[in-house]
MMTF fields as JSON, N, C-alpha, C and O atoms, coordinates in Angstrom:
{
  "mmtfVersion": "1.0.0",
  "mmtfProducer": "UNKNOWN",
  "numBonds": 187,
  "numAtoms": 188,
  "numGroups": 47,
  "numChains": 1,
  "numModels": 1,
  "chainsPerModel": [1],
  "groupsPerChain": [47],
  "chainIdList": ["A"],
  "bondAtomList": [4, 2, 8, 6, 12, 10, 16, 14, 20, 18, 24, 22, 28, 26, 32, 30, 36, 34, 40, 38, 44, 42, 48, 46, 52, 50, 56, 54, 60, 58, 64, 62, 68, 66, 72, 70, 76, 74, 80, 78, 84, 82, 88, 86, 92, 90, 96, 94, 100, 98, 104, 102, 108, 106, 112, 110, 116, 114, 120, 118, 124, 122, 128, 126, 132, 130, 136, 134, 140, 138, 144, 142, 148, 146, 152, 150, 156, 154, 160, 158, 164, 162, 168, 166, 172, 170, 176, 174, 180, 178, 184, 182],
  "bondOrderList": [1, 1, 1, 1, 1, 1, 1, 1, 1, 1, 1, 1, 1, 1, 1, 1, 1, 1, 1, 1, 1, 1, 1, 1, 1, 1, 1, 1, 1, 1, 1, 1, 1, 1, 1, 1, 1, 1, 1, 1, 1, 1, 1, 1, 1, 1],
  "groupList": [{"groupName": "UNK", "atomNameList": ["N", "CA", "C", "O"], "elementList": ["N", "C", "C", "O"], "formalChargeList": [0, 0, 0, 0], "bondAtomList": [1, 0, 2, 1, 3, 2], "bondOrderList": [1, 1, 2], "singleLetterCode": "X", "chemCompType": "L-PEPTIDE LINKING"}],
  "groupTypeList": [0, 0, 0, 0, 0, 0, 0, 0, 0, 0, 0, 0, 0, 0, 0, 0, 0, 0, 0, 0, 0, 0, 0, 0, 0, 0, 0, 0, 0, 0, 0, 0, 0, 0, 0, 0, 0, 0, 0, 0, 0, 0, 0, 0, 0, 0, 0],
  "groupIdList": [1, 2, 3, 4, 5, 6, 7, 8, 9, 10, 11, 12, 13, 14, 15, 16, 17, 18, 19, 20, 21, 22, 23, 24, 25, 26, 27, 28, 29, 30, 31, 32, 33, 34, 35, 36, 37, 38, 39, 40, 41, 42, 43, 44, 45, 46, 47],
  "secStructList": [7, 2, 2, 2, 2, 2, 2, 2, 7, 6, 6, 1, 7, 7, 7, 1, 7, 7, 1, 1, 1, 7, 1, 7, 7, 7, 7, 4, 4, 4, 1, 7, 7, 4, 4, 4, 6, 7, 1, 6, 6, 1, 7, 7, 7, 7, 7],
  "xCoordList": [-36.305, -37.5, -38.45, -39.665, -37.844, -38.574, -39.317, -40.535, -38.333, -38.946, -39.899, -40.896, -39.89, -40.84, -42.336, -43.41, -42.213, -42.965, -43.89, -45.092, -43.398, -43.954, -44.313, -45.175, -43.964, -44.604, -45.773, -46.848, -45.769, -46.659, -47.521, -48.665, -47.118, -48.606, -47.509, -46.748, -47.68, -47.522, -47.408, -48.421, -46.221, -46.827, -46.556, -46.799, -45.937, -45.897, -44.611, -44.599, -43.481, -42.203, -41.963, -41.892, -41.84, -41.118, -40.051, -39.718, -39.813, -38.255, -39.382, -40.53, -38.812, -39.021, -39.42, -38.77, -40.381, -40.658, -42.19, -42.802, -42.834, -43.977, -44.77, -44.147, -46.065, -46.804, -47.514, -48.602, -47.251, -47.979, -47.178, -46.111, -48.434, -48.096, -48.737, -49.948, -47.739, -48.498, -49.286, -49.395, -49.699, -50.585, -50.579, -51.395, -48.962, -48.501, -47.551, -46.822, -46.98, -46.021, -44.798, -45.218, -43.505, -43.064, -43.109, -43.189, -43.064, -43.073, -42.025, -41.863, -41.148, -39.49, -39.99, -39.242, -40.631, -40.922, -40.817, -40.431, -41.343, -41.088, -39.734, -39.419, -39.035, -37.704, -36.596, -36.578, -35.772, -35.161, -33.768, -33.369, -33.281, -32.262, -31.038, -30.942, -30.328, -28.853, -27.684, -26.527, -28.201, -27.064, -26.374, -25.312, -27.489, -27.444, -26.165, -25.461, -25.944, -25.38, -23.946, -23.046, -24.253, -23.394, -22.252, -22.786, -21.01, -20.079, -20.014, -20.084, -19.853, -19.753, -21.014, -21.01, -22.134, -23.414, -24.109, -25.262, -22.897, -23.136, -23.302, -22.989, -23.868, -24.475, -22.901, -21.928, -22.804, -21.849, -22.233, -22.954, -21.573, -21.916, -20.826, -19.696, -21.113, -19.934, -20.003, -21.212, -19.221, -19.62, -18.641, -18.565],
  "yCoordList": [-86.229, -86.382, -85.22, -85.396, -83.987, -83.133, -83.325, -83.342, -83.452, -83.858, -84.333, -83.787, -85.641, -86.834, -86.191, -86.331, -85.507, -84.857, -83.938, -84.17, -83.213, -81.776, -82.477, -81.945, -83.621, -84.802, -85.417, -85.006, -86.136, -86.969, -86.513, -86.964, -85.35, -84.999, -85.188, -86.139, -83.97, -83.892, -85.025, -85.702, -85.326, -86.468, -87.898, -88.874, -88.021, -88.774, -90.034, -91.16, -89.048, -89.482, -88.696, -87.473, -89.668, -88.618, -89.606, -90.756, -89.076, -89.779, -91.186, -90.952, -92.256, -93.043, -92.817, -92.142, -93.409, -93.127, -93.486, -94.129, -93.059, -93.577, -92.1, -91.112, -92.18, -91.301, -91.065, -91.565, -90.811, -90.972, -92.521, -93.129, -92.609, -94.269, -95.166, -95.308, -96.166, -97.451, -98.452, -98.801, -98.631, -99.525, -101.167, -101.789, -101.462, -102.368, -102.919, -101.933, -103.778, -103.853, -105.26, -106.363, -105.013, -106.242, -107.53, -107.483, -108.483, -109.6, -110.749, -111.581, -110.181, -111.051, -112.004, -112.786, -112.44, -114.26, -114.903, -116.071, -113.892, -114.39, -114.129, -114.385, -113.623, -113.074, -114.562, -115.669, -113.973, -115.335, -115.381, -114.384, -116.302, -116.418, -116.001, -115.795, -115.833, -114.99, -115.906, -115.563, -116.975, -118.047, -117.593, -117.856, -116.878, -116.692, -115.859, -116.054, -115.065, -114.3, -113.747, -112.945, -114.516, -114.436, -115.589, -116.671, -115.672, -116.73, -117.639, -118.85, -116.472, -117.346, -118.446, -119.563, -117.607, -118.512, -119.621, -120.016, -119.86, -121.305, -122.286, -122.258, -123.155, -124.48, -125.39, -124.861, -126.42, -126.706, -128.688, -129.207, -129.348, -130.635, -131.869, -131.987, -132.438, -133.109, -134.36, -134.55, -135.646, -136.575, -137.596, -138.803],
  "zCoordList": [-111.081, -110.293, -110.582, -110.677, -110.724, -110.39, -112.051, -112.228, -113.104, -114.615, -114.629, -115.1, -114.054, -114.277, -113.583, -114.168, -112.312, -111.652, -112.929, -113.059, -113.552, -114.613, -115.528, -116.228, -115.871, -116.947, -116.43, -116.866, -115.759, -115.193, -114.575, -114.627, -113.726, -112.571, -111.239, -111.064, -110.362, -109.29, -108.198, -108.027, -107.391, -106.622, -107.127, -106.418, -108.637, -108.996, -109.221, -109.719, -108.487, -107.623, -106.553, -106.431, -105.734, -104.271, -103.646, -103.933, -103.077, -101.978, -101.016, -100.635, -100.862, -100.205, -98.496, -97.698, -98.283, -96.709, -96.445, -97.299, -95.224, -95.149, -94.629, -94.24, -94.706, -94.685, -92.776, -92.488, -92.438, -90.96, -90.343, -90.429, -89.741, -89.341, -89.782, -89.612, -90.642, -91.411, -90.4, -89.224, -91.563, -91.738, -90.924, -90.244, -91.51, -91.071, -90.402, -90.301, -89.845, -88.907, -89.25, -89.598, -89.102, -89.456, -88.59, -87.363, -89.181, -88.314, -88.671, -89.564, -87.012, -87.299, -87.172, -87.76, -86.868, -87.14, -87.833, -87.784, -89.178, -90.796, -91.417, -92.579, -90.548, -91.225, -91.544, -91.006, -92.63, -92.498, -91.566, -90.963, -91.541, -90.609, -90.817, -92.026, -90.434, -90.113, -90.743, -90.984, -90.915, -91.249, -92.952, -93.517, -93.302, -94.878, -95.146, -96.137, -94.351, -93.957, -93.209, -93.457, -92.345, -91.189, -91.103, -90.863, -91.212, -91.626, -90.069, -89.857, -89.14, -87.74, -87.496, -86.979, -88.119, -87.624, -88.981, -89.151, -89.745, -90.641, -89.576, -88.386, -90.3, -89.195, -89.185, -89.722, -88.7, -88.845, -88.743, -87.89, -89.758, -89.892, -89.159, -89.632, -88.403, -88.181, -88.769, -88.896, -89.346, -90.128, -89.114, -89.344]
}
């Protein structure tokens, strides 16, 4: 990091994170569902 930094220009990798307070906000609404995921919460089909 610090390499790429003395190459490139200052600033030009840093550690992940956000600067103040963004901009933006998430919205679980759009999130996807748990089923993908989660073995208990597969749907379940009865035939």
């Amino acid at each position: 990091m610090d390499e790429l930094n003395r190459r490139m220009g200052r600033g030009t990798v840093r550690l992940g994170g956000t600067r103040g307070k963004a901009a933006w906000k998430l919205k679980a609404d759009l999130l996807t569902q748990r089923y993908t995921t989660r073995w208990d919460e597969l749907p379940t089909v009865r035939v």
